[in-house]
C-alpha positions as CSV (number, residue, x, y, z in Angstrom):
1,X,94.0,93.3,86.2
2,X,94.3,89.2,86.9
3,X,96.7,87.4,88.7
4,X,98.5,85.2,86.9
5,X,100.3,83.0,89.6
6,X,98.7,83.0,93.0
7,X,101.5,82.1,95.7
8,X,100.3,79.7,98.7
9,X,102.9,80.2,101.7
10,X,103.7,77.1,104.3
11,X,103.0,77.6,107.5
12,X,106.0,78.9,109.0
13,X,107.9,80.4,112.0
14,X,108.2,83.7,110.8
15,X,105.4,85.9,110.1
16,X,107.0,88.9,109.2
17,X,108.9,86.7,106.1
18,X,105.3,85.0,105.1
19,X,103.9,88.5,104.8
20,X,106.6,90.2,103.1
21,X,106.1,87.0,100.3
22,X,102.5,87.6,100.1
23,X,103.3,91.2,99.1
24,X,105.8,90.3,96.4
25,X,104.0,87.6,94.8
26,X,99.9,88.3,95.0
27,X,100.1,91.3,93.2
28,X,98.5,92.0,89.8
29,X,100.6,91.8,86.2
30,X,99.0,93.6,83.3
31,X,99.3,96.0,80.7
32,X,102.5,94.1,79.2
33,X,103.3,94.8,75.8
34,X,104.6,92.0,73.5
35,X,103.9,88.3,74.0
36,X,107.8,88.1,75.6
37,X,107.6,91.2,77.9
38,X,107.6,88.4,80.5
39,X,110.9,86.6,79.4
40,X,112.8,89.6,79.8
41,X,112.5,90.2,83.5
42,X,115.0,88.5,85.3
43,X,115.4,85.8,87.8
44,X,115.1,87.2,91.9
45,X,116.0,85.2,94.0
46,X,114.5,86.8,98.0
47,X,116.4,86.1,101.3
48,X,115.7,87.7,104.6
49,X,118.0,87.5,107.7
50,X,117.2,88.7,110.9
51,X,119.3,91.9,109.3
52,X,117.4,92.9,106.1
53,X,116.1,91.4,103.2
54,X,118.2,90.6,99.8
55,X,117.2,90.4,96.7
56,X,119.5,88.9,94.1
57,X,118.6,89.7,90.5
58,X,120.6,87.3,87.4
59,X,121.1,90.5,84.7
60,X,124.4,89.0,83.0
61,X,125.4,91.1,80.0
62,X,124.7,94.6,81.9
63,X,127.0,97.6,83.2
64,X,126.7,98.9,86.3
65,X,125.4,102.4,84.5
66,X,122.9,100.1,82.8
67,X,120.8,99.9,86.6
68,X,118.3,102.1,88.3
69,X,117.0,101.4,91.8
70,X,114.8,103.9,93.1
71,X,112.2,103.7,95.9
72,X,109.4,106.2,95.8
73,X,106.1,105.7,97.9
74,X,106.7,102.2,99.5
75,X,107.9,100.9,95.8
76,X,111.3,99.6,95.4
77,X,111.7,99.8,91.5
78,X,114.9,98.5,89.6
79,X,115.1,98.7,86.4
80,X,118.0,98.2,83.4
81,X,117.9,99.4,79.4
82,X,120.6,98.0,77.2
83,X,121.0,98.8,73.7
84,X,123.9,97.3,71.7
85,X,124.5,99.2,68.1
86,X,126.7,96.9,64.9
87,X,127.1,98.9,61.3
88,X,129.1,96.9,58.7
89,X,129.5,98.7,55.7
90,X,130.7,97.7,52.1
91,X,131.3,98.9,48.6
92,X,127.3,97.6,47.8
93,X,125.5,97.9,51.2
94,X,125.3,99.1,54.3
95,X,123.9,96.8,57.4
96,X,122.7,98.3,60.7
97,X,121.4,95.8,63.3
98,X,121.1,97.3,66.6
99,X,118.7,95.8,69.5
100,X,117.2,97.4,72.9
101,X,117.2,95.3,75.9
102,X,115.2,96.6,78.9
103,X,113.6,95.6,82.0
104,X,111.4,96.8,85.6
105,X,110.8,95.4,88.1
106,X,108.4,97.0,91.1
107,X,108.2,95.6,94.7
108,X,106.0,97.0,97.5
109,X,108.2,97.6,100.2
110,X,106.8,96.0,103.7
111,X,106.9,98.7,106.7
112,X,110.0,96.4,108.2
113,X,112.3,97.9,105.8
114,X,114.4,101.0,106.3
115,X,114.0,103.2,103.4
116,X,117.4,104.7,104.3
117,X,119.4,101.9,104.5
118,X,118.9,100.5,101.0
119,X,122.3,99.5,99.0
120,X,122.9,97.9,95.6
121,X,125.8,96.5,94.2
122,X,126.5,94.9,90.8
123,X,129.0,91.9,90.1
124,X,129.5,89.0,87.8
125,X,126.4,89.2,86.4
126,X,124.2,89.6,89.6
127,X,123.2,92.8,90.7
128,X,122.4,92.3,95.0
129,X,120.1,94.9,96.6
130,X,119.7,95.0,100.5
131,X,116.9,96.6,102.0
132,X,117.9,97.1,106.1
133,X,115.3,96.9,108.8
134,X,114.1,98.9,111.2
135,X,115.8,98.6,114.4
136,X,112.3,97.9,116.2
137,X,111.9,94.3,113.0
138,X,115.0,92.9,114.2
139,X,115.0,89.9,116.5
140,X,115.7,90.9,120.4
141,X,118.3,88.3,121.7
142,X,119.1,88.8,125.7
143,X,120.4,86.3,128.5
144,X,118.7,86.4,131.3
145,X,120.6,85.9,135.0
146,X,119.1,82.9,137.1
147,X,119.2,83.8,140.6
């Protein structure tokens, strides 16, 4: 296994965030089959609030069915297959053309994250998952009397 891209955080105000990148981008890629297995993931883009974290994958030309999102042992794994069929037939030939479009995508879930309150939705072309947090991960606010 190599690392491909090793990700270099800035300093920043929020640890929890820092780590959860770490996770998600210093992890190994291998084993890929085919010199494009990379160009067929698509773009995530990662925001955390003081709420949960959401990840915004760009999968235009999908169905809803087309999705998976399953989390099993601390991995959040979505995934998509598409195939598209086209037979054109005349008096001297018959064409078939039909392709298979697939990707998955595997993220190790940081102990912030409530396993049960995980949601995906799919719309124009962008399929949102949000991952909830544990009550204890989310920020404490309180105003404090002066006496």
């Amino acid at each position: 296994m190599t690392n491909l891209v090793k990700f270099q955080p800035l300093p920043s105000t929020k640890p929890l965030f820092n780590g959860f990148l770490d996770e998600f981008f210093n992890r190994n890629i291998s084993n890929f089959i085919g010199s494009d297995a990379v160009l067929n993931q698509p773009a995530v883009n990662i925001v955390e609030t003081d709420e949960a974290f959401k990840l915004e994958f760009a999968a235009p030309g999908y169905d809803k069915q087309d999705f998976s999102v399953n989390v099993e042992n601390d991995f959040l794994t979505v995934s998509a297959s598409r195939e598209t069929k086209n037979e054109e037939q005349n008096e001297r030939y018959t064409r078939r053309e039909f392709s298979v479009t697939s990707f998955k995508h595997s993220f190790k879930l940081p102990k912030t994250v409530n396993q049960e309150a995980i949601a995906a939705v799919y719309e124009n072309g962008i399929l949102n998952v949000t991952l909830g947090k544990k009550e204890e991960a989310k920020p404490v606010v309180k105003t404090i009397q002066i006496a």
